[in-house]
KOLVEX-113316 format. One record per residue (C-alpha): residue number from 1; residue in three letters; x, y, z. Coordinates in steps of 0.001 Angstrom, whole numbers, plus 500000, padded with zeros to 6 digits. Layout:
BEGIN
{kolvex NUM, Ala, {X, Y, Z}}
...
end
This chain:
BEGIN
{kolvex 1, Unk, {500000, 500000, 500000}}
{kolvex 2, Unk, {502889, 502684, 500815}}
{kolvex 3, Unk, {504826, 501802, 497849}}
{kolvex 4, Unk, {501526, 501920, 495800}}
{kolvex 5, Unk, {501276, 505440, 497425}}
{kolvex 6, Unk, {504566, 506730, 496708}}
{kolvex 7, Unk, {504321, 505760, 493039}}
{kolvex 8, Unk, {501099, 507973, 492952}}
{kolvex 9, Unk, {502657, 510836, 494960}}
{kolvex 10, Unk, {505652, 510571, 491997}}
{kolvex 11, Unk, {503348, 510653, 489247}}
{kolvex 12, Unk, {501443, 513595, 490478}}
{kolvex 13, Unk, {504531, 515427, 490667}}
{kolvex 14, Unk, {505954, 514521, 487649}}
{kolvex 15, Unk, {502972, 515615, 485806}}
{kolvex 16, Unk, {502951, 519092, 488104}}
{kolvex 17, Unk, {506713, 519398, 486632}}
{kolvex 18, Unk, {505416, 519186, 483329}}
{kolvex 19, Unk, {502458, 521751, 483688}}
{kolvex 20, Unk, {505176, 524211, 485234}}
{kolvex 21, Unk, {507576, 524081, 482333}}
{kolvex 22, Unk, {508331, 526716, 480066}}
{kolvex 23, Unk, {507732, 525894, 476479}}
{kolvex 24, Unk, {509848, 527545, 474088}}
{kolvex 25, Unk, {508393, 530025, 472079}}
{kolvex 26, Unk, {509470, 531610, 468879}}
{kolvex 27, Unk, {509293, 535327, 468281}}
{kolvex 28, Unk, {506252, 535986, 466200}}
{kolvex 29, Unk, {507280, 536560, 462642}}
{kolvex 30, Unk, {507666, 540098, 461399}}
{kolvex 31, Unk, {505126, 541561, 459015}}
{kolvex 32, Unk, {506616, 541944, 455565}}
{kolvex 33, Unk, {504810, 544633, 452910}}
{kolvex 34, Unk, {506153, 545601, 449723}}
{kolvex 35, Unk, {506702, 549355, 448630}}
{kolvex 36, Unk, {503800, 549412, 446793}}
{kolvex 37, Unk, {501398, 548228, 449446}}
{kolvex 38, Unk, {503459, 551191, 451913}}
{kolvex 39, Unk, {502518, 553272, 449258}}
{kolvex 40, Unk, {498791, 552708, 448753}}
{kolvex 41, Unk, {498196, 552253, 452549}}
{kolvex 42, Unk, {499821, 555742, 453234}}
{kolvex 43, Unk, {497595, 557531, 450535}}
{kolvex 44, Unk, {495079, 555451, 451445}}
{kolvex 45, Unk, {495242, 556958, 455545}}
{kolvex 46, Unk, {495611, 560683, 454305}}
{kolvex 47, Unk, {492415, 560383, 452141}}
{kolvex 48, Unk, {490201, 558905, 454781}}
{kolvex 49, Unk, {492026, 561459, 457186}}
{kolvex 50, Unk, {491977, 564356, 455211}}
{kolvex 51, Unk, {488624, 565050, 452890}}
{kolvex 52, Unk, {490882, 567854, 450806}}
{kolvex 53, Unk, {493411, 564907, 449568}}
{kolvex 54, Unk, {492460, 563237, 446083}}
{kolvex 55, Unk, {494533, 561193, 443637}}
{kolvex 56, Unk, {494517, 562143, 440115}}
{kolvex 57, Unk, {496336, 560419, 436780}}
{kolvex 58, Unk, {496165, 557909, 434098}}
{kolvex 59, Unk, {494482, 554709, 434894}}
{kolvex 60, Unk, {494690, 555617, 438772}}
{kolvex 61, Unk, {491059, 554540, 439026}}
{kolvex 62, Unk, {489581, 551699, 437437}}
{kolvex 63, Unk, {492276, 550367, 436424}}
{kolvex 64, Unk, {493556, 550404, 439648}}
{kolvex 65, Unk, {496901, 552272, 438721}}
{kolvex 66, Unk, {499502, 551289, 435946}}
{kolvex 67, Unk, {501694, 549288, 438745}}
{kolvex 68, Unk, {498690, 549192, 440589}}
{kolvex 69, Unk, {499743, 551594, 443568}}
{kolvex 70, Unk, {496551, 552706, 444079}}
{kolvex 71, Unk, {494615, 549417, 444057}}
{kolvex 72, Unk, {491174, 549355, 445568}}
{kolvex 73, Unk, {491433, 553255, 446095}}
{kolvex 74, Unk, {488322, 553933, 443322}}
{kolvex 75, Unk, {485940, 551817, 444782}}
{kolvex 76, Unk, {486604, 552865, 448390}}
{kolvex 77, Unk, {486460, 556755, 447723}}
{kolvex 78, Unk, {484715, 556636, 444285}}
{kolvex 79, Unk, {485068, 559078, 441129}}
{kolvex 80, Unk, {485236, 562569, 442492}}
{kolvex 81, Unk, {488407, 561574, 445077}}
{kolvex 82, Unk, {490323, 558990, 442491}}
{kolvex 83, Unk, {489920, 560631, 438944}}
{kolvex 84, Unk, {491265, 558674, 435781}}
{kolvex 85, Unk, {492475, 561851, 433193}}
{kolvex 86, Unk, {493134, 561778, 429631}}
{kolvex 87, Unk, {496988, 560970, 428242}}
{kolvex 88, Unk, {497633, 564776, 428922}}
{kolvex 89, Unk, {500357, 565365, 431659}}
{kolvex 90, Unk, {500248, 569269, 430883}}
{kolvex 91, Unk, {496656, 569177, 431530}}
{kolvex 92, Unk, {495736, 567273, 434350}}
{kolvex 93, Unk, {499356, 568859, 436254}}
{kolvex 94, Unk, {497780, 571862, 435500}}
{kolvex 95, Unk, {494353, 570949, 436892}}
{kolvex 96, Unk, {496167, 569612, 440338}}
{kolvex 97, Unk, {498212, 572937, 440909}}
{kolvex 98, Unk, {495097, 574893, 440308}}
{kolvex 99, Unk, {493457, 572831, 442625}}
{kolvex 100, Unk, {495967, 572995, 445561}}
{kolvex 101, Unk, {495932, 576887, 444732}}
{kolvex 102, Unk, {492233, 576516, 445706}}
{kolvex 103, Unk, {492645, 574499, 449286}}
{kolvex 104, Unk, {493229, 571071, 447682}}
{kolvex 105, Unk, {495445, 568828, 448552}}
{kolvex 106, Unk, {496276, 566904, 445128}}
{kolvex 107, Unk, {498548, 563519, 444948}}
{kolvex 108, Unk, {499386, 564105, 441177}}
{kolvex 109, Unk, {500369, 560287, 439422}}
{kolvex 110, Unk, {502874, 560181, 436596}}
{kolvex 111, Unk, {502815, 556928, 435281}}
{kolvex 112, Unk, {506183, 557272, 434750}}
{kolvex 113, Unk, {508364, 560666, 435470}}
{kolvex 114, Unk, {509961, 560456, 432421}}
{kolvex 115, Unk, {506187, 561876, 430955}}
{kolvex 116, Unk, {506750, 564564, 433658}}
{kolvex 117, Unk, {508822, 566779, 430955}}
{kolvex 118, Unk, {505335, 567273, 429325}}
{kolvex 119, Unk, {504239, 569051, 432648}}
{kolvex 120, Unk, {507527, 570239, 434027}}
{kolvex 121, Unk, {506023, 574015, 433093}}
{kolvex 122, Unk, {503104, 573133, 435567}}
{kolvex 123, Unk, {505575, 571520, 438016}}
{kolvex 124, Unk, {508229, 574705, 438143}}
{kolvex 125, Unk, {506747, 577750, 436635}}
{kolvex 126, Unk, {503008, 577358, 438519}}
{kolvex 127, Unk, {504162, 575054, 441176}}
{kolvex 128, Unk, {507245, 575586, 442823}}
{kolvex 129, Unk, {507538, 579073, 442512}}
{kolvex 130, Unk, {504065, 580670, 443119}}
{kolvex 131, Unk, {504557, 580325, 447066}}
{kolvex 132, Unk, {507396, 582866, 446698}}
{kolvex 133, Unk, {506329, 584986, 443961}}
{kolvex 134, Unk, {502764, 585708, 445842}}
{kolvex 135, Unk, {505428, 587047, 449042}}
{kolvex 136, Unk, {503904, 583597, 450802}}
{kolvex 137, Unk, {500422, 584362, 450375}}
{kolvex 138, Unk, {499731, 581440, 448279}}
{kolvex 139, Unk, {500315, 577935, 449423}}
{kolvex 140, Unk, {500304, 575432, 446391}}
{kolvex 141, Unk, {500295, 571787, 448615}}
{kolvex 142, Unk, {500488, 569034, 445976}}
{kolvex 143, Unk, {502369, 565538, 445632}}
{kolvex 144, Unk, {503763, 564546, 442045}}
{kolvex 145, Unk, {504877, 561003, 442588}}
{kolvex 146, Unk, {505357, 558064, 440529}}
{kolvex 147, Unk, {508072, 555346, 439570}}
{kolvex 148, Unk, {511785, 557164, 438484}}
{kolvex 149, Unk, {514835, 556221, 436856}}
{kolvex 150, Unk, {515967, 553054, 434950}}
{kolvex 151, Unk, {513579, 550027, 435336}}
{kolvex 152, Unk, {514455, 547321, 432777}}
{kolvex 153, Unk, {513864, 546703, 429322}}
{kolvex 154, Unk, {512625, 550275, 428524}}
{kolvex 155, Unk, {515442, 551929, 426844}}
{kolvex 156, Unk, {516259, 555299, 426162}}
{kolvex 157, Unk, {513033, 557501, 426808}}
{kolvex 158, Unk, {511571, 555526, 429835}}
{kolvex 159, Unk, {514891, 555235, 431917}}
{kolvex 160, Unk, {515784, 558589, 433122}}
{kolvex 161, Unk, {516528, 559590, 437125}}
{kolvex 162, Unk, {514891, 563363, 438050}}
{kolvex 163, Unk, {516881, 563452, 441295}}
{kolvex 164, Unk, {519125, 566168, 439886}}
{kolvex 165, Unk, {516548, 567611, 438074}}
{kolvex 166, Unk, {513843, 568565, 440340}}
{kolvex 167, Unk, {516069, 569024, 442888}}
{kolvex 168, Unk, {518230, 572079, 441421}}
{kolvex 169, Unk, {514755, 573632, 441593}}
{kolvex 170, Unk, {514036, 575855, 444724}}
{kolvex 171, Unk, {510213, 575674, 446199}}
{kolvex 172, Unk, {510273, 572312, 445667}}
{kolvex 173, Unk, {510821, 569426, 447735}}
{kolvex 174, Unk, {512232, 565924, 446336}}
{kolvex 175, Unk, {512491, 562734, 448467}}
{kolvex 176, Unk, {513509, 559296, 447070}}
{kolvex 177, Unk, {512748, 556178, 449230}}
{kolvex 178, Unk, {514327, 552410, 449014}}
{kolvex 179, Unk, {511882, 550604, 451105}}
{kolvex 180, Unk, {508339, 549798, 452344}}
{kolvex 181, Unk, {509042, 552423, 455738}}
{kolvex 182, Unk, {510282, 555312, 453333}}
{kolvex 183, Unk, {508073, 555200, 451043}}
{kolvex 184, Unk, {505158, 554976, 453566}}
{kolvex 185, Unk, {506318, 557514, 456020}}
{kolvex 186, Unk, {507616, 559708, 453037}}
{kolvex 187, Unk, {504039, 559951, 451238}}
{kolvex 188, Unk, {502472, 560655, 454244}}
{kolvex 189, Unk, {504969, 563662, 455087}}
{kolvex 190, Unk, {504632, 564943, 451324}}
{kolvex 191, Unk, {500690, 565090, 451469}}
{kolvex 192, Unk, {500735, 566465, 454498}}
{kolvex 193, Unk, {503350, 569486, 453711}}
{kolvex 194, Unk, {502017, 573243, 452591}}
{kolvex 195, Unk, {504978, 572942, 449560}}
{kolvex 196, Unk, {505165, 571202, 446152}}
{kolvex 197, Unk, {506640, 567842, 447026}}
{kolvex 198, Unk, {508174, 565347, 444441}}
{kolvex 199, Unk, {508211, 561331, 445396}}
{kolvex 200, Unk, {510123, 559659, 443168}}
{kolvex 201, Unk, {509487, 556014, 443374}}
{kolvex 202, Unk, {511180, 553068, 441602}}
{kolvex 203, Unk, {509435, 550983, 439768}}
{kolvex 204, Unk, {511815, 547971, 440574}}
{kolvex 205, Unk, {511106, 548143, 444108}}
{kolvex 206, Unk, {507244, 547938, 444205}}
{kolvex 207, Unk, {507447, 544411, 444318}}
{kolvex 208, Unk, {510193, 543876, 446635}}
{kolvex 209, Unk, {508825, 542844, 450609}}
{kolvex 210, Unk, {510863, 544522, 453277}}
{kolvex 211, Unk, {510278, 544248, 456982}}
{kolvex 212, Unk, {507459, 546598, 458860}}
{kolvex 213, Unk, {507956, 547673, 461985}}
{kolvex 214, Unk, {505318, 548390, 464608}}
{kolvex 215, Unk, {505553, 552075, 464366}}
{kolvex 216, Unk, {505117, 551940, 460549}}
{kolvex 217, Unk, {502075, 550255, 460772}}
{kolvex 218, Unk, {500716, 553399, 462831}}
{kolvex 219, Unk, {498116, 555885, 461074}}
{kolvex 220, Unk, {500397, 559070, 462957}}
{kolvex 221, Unk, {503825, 557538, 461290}}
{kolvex 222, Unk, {505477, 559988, 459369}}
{kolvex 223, Unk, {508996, 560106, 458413}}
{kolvex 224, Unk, {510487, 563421, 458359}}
{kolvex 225, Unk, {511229, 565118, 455011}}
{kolvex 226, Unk, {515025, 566392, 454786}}
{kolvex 227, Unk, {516216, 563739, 457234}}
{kolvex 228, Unk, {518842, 560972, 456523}}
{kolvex 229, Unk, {519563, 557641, 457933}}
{kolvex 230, Unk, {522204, 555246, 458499}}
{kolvex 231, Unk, {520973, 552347, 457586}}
{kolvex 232, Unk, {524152, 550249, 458229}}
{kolvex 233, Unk, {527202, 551638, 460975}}
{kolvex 234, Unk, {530519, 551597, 459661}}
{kolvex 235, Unk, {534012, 553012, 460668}}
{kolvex 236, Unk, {535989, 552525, 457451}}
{kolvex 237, Unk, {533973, 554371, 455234}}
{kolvex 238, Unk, {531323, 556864, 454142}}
{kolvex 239, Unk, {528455, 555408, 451342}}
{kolvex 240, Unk, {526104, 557481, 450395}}
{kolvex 241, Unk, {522643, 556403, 448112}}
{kolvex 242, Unk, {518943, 557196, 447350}}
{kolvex 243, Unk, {516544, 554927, 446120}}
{kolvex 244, Unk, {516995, 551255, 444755}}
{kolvex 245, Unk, {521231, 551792, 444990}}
{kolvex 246, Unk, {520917, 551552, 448562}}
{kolvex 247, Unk, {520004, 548127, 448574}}
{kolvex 248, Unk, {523420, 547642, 446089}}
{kolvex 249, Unk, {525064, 549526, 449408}}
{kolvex 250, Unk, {524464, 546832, 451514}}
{kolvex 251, Unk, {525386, 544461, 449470}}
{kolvex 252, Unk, {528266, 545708, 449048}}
{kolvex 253, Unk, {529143, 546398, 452794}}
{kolvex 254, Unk, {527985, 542710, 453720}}
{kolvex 255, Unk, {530367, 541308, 451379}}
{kolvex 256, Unk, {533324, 543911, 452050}}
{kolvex 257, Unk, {532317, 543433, 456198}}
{kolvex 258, Unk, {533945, 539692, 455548}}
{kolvex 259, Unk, {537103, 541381, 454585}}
{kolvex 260, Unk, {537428, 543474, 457492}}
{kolvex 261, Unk, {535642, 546422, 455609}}
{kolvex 262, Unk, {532955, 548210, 457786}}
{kolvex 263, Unk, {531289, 550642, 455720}}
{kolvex 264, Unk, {528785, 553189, 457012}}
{kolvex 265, Unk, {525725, 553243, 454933}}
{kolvex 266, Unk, {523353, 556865, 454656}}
{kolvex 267, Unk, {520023, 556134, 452436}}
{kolvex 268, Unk, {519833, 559917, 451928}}
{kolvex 269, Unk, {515932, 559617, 451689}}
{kolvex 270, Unk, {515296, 563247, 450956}}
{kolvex 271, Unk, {517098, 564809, 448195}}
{kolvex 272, Unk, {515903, 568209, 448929}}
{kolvex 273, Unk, {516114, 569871, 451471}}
{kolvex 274, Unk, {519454, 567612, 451700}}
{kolvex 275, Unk, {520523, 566503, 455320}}
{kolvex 276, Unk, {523779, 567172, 455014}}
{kolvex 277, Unk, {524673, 567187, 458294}}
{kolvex 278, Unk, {524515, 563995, 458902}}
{kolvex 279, Unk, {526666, 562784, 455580}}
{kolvex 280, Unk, {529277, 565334, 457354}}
{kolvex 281, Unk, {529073, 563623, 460965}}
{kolvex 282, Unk, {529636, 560057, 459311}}
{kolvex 283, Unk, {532382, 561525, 457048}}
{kolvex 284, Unk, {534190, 563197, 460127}}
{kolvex 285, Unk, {534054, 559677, 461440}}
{kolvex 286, Unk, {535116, 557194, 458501}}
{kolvex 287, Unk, {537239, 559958, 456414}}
{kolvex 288, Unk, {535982, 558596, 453004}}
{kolvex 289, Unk, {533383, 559499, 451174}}
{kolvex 290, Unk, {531766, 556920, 448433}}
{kolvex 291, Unk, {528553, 558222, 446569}}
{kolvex 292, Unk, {526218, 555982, 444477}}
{kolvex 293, Unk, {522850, 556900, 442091}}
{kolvex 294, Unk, {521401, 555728, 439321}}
{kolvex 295, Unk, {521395, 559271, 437442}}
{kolvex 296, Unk, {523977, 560417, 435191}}
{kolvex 297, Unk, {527653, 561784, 436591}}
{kolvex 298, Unk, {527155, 565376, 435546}}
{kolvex 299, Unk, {525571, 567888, 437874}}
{kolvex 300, Unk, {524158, 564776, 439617}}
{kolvex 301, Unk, {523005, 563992, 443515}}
{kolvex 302, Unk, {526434, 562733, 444056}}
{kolvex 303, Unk, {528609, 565832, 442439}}
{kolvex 304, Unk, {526237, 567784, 444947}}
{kolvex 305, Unk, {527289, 566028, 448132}}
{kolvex 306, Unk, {530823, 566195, 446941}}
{kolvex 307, Unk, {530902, 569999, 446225}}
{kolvex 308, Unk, {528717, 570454, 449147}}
{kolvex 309, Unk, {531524, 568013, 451845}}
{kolvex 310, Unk, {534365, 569863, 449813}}
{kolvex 311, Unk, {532790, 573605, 451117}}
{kolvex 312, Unk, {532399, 572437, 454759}}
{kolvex 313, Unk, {534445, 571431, 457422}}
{kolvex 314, Unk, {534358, 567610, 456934}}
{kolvex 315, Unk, {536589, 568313, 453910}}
{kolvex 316, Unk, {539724, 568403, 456151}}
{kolvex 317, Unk, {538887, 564851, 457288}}
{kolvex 318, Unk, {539153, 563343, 454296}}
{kolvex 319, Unk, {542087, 560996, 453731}}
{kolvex 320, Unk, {540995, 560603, 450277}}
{kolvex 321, Unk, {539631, 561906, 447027}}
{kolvex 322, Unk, {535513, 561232, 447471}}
{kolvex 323, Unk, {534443, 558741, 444448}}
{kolvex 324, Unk, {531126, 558812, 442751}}
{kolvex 325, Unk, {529561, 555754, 441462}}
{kolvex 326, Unk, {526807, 557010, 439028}}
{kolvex 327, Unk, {525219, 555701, 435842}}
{kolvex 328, Unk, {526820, 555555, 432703}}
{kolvex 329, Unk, {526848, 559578, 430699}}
{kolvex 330, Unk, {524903, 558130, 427756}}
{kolvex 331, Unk, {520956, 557644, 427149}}
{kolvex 332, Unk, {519934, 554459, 428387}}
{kolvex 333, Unk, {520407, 551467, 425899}}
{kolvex 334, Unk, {517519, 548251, 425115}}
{kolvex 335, Unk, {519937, 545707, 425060}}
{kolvex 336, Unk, {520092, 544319, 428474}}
{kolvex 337, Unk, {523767, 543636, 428937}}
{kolvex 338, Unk, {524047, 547042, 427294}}
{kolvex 339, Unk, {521872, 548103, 430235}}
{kolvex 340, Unk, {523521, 546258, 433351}}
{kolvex 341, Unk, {526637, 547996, 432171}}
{kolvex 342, Unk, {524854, 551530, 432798}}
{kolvex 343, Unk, {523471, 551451, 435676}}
{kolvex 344, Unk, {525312, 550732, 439134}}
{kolvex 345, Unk, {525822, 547155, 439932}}
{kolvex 346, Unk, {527085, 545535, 443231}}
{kolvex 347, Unk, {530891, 545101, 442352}}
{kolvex 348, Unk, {531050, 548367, 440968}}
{kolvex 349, Unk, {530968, 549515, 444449}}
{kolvex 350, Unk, {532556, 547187, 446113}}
{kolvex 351, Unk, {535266, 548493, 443108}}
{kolvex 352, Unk, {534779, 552477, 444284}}
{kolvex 353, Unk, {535313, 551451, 447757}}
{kolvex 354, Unk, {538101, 549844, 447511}}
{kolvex 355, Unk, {539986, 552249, 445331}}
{kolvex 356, Unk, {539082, 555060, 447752}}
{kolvex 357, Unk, {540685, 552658, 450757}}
{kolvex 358, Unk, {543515, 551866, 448245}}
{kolvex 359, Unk, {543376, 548416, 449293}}
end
């Protein structure tokens, strides 16, 4: 009878071991969304937040958008907030700034900006400079976004980066995101500012998933126009990018990391206002400077940040020349090897950074 107890009293405890044991848990996986989803879920906040915000372009409604950006927008918001215009960039750019002259708040599609030449009048002469020609009286708050620079397979007419272009232009702002948390927190910021902003997008990247965090998924996130960030920490070496060329970056600095390389990586996010302050912090740190973009070398994003590091004082911390990695200076060719050979790839970095390391 006792032993027949104890065995009982061992079981019970055994199984009370069992109840009290900590299970191992895995961390709950983190929610991926592509750019194009941050995209059409940040438009998508500031219309239902905001009854003055409304999308206008070609195929932006029923169609859903060329690249579908603003899928499902039409048939939550319906005709008079998500208006499909004729092929006529000059006119329906026209119709937005007049609009945002009026107390609008228009989010003007290109399909592509390369079609924004047929409105760049609109965008510089009506948009960007009315604010200060009316002595600040008269606001003009409007988005022009849409996908910019090379893509593939388009050739010469469809392929061009307006970095450099719109942002020589004063009264505008220009900001260029990489992933889903730019271009989210960038939209949001750009239909929410009193000036023209420009969002240039990349068609490339719509697709692509990247990791969401928490405070993305917030309605209030915004991320600050004419802010940097350093996407990677490095000591060795400065390397600056906008757009899809960051994600080359950190390529690059993951394979250069294995050979003892640590390079700081700045997505520059905005293009302007440019944060240049913190390109000079990191440069003060690493003493080389590496730039990368898609555009073409002259009068580019990177010849910008080198003239503009040259002028201030993180000029005497250089140990080196600063080394632009750019596009090739000829209008983009169809033939796709033709094509990888004129826009930035991964070792052509990696090359840049370590001629400006001499190693």
């Amino acid at each position: 009878m006792a032993a027949l107890s104890a065995l009982v009293r061992r079981s019970v405890q055994q199984v009370s071991g069992l109840l009290k044991r900590r299970f191992h848990r895995t961390a709950p996986a983190t929610l991926q969304v592509t750019v194009r989803d941050a995209i059409n879920q940040g438009m998508d906040e500031e219309l239902e937040r905001d009854e003055r915000v409304f999308l206008l372009g070609e195929e932006v409604a029923q169609y859903d958008g060329a690249y579908k950006v603003s899928r499902g927008l039409w048939k939550k918001y319906g005709d008079k907030r998500i208006i499909d215009t004729p092929i006529s960039e000059m006119g329906f750019a026209g119709i937005a700034v007049g609009a945002a002259m009026a107390g609008l708040r228009p989010i003007c599609e290109f399909m592509t900006f390369n079609f924004s030449m047929q409105a760049i009048d609109q965008v510089i002469n009506s948009a960007a400079k009315t604010y200060y020609m009316s002595a600040g009286l008269q606001p003009v708050p409007i988005v022009f976004r849409g996908p910019n620079g090379a893509s593939a397979g388009v050739a010469a007419q469809h392929s061009q980066c307006f970095a450099a272009w719109y942002g020589h232009c004063p009264g505008l702002k220009v900001v260029s995101p990489w992933n889903s948390e730019d271009a989210k927190g960038l939209i949001k910021s750009a239909i929410r500012d009193n000036n023209p902003v420009v969002v240039l997008e990349n068609e490339l990247m719509y697709g692509v998933p990247f990791e969401f965090p928490a405070e993305a998924q917030s309605k209030d996130f915004l991320v600050p126009i004419g802010k940097a960030k350093i996407e990677r920490q490095g000591t060795h070496i400065t390397v600056v990018s906008h757009s899809r060329p960051v994600g080359h970056c950190l390529e690059a600095a993951a394979v250069l990391s294995k050979e003892g390389v640590e390079c700081e990586v700045i997505n520059l996010r905005t293009i302007r206002p440019m944060d240049i302050e913190t390109i000079e912090a990191s440069v003060m740190k690493t003493n080389h400077l590496v730039t990368v973009e898609g555009g073409w070398p002259q009068f580019g994003v990177g010849a910008e940040i080198c003239a503009r590091i040259m002028e201030g004082p993180a000029f005497n911390f250089l140990d080196a020349p600063a080394v632009r990695v750019t596009g090739a200076d000829v209008p983009m060719p169809y033939a796709k090897i033709l094509e990888d050979n004129s826009v930035p790839q991964v070792k052509d970095i990696i090359f840049a950074i370590k001629k400006t390391l001499n190693i």
